[in-house]
C-alpha positions in Angstrom: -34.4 -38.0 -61.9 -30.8 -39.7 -62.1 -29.1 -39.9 -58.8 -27.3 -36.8 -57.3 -23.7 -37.0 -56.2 -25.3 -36.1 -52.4 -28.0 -39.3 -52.4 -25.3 -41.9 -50.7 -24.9 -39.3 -47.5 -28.5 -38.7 -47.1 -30.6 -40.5 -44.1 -33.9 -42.0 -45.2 -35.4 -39.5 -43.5 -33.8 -36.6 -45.3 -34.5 -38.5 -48.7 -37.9 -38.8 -47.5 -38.0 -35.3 -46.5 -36.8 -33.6 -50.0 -39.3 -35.9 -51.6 -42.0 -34.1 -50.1 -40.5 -31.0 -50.2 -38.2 -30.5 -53.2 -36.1 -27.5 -53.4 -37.7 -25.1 -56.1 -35.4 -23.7 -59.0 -33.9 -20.5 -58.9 -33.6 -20.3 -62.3 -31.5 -18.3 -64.6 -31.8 -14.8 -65.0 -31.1 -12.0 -68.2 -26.9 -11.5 -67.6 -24.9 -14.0 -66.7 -21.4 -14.3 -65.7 -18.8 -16.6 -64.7 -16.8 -16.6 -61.3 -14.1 -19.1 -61.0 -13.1 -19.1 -57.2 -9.2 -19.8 -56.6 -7.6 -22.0 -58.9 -4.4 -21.5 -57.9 -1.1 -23.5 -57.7 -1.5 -24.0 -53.8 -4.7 -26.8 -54.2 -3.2 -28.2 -57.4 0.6 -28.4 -56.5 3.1 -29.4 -59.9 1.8 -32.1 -61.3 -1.4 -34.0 -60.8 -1.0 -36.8 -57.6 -3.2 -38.1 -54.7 -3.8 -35.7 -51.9 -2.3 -37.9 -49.7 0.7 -37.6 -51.2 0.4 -34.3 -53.0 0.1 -32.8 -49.9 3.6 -33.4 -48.7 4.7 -30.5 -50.9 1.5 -28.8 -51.1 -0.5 -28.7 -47.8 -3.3 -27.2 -49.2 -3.9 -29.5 -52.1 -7.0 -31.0 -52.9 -5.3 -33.8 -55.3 -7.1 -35.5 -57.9 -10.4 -34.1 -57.5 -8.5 -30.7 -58.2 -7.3 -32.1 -61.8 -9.9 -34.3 -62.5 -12.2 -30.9 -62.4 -9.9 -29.3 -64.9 -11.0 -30.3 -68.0 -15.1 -29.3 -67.1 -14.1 -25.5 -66.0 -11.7 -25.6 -69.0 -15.0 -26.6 -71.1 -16.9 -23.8 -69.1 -14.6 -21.2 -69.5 -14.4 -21.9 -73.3 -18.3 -21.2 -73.7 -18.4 -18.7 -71.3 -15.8 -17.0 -73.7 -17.6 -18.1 -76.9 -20.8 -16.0 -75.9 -19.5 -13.0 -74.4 -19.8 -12.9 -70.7 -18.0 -11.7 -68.2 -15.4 -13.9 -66.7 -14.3 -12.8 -63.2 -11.0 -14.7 -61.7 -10.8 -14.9 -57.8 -7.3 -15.7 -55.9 -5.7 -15.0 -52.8 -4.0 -11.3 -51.8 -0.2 -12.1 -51.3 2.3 -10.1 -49.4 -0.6 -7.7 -48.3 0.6 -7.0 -44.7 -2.7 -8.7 -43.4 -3.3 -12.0 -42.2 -5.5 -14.5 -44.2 -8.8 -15.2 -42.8 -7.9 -18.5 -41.0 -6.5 -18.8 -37.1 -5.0 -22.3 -38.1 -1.9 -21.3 -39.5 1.4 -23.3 -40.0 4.1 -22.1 -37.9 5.9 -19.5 -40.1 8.2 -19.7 -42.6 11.7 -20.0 -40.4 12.0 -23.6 -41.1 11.2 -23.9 -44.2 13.0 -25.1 -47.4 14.3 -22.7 -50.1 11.5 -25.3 -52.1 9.0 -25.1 -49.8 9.7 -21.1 -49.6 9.1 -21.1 -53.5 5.5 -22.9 -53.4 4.8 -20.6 -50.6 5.7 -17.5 -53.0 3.4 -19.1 -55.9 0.8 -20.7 -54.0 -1.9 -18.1 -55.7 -0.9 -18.1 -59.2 -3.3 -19.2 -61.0 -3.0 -22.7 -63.3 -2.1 -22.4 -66.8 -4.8 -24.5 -67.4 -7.4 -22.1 -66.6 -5.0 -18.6 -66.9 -7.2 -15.1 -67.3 -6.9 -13.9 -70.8 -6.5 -10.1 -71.4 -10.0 -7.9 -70.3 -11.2 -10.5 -68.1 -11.1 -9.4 -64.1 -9.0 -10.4 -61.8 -9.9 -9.9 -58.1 -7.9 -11.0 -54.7 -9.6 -11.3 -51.7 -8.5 -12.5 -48.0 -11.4 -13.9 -46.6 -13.2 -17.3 -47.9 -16.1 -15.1 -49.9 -14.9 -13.8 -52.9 -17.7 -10.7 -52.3 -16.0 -9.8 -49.2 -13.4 -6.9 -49.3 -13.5 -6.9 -53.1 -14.8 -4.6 -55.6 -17.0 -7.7 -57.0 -20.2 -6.3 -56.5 -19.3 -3.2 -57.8 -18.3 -5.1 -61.2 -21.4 -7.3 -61.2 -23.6 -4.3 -61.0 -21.9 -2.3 -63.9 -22.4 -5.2 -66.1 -26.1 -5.4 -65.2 -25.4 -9.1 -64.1 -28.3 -11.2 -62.2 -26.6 -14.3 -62.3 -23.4 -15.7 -61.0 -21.9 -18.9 -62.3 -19.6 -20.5 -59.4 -17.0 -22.6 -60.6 -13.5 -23.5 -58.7 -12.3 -24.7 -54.7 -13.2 -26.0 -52.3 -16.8 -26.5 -52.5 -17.4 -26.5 -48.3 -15.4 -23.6 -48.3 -14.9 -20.5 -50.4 -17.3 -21.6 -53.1 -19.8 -21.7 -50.2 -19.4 -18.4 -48.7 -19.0 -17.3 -52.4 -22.8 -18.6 -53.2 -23.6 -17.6 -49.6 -23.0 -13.9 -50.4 -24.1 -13.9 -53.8 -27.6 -15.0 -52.7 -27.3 -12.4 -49.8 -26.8 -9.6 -52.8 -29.7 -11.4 -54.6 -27.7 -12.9 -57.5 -28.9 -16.0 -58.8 -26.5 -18.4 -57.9 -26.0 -20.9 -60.4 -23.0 -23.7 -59.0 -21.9 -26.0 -62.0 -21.9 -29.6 -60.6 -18.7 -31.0 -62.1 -16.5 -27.8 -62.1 -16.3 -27.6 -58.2 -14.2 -30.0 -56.1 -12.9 -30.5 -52.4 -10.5 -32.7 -50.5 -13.4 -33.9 -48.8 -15.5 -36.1 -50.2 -18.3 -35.9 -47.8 -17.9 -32.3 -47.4 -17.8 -31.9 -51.4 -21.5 -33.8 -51.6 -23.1 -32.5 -48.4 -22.4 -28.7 -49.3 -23.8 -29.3 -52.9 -27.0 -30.8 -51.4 -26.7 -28.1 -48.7 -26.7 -25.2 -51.4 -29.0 -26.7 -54.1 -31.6 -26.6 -51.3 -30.8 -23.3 -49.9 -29.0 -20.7 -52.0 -28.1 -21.9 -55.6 -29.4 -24.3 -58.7 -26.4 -26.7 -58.3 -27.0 -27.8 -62.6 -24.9 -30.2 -64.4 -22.2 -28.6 -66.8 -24.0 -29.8 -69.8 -27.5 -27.8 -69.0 -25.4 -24.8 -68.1 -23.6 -24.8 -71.7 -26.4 -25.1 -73.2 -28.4 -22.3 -71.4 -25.4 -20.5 -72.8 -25.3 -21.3 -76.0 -29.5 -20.3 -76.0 -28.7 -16.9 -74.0 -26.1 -15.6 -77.1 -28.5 -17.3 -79.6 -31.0 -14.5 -78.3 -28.8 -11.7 -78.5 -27.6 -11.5 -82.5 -27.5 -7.7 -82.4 -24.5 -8.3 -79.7 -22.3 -9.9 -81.6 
């Protein structure tokens, strides 16, 4: 099997132990859909730039890795319309008179730019790039999960789904707890290698490995397009 984007951070000893006990597939199941898990402005900032400097504007940015995953969920989302799932957007819940999930915050907004003000007012619009088109859901949420405190489950069952493609940011985080929950629903969690990204690159690779052996089939994009393109094939009287 080619190399895994995890190998480089394992021990010998953890290489050692997967080879003598290998995760088993999950598999896919009957009804698919798609979850792309906050693609907003706030981890892609204006334009695309190294974190290291994209985050002077944009704290939250995940730089590069952010635009360089673009083009694969862009690819994703494409097929994923072309066959008829559902496609479920996930983004933040601004201006709802409850604190986001995390303790860590910033210091308030007193000192802040009129610019700075601005990105903070858009940080959870989501890209262009990867905009919800008309029908498709779109669901805020205020904790990392995108299962928790949203109607998600609810709109998963009434579509009969069994499987959840994750696609989106940041890997270690909400994508995590995403796939975490999904699997505690029993969904079959399906993460698509290329389409997730982190500012981390440790954390991006260890929480892949960390999943794939736990709680999803972490597949490469191509043998998730083409499970999709067989799924529709098998459904003519659909169409």
């Amino acid at each position: 099997m080619s190399e895994r984007v995890w190998d480089r951070y394992l021990s010998e000893q953890d290489k050692a132990h997967v080879a003598m006990k290998p995760p088993r597939p999950i598999g896919f199941g009957k009804r698919p859909a798609l979850l792309l898990i906050d693609l907003y402005r706030w981890v892609f900032g204006d334009k695309p730039e190294p974190v290291l400097e994209a985050i002077k504007d944009w704290p939250g940015s995940c730089g590069m890795a952010g635009w360089n995953a673009v083009p694969h969920i862009q690819k994703l989302l494409q097929t994923a319309r072309e066959v008829g799932i559902p496609v479920i957007h996930i983004s933040g819940l601004p201006e709802a008179g409850v604190d986001e999930w995390s303790f860590r915050r910033d210091g308030g907004t007193a000192n802040m730019s009129a610019e700075a003000l601005e990105r903070r007012r858009t940080k959870f619009d989501i890209i262009d790039e990867v905009a919800p088109q008309p029908g498709e859901a779109v669901l805020r949420k205020l904790s990392p999960s995108a299962f928790w405190g949203t109607p998600l489950v609810a709109h998963l069952n009434q579509h009969g789904i069994d499987t959840v493609i994750a696609c989106g940011e940041s890997t270690s985080g909400c994508v995590r707890a995403s796939v975490v929950d999904g699997c505690t629903y029993r969904f079959r969690m399906v993460v698509a290698e290329e389409c997730v990204f982190d500012r981390h690159e440790a954390c991006h690779a260890i929480n892949l490995f960390d999943m794939n052996q736990k709680y999803a089939d972490v597949l490469p994009l191509d043998d998730i397009v083409q499970y999709l393109h067989a799924w529709r094939a098998e459904r003519p009287a659909e169409a």
